[in-house]
N, C-alpha and C positions, 0 to 999 in steps of 0.2 A: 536741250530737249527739242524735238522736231512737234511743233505744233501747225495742223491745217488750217489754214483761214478758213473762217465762215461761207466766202463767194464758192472758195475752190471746192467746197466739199458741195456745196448747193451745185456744180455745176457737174460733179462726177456724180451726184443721184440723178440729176437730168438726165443724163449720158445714159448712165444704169437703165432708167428706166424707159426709154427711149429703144437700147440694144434689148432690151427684154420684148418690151412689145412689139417692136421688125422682127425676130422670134417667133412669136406670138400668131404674128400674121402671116409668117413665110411657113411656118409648118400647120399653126390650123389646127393643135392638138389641145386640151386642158390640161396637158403634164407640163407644157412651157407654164401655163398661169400658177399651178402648183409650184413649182420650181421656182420662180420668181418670187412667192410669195416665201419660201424658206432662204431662199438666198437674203431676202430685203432683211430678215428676221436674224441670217448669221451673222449677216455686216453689223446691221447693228447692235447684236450683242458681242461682237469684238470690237465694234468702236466702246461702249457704253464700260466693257472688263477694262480696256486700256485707260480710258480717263477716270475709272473707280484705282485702278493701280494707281497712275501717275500723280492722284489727289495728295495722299499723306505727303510724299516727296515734296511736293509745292509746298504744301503747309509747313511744315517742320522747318526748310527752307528761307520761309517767309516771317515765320517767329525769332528763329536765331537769325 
């Protein structure tokens, strides 16, 4: 199972949100701020589906 470390994911939100606000500031509109704010909202409810998926498998795993 492919798991992120804690730094690398802290450093791809930097990234994230860093390219969202150069965005932000090169067009000058509140659909970037919108935008950004549903992106930050889809990441993290596909990270949060994937380690509610990958939970049982660990468990089950970890008893037997």
């Amino acid at each position: 199972m492919y798991i992120l470390s804690v730094p690398g994911m802290v450093i791809r939100w930097i990234f994230l949100a860093f390219t969202l606000y150069s965005l932000y500031l090169a067009a000058g509109v509140w659909g970037v701020v919108i935008l950004s704010i549903w992106l930050a909202g889809a990441i993290s409810a596909t990270v949060l589906m994937y380690f509610i998926r990958a939970l049982p498998q660990t468990c089950s795993t970890e008893v037997s």
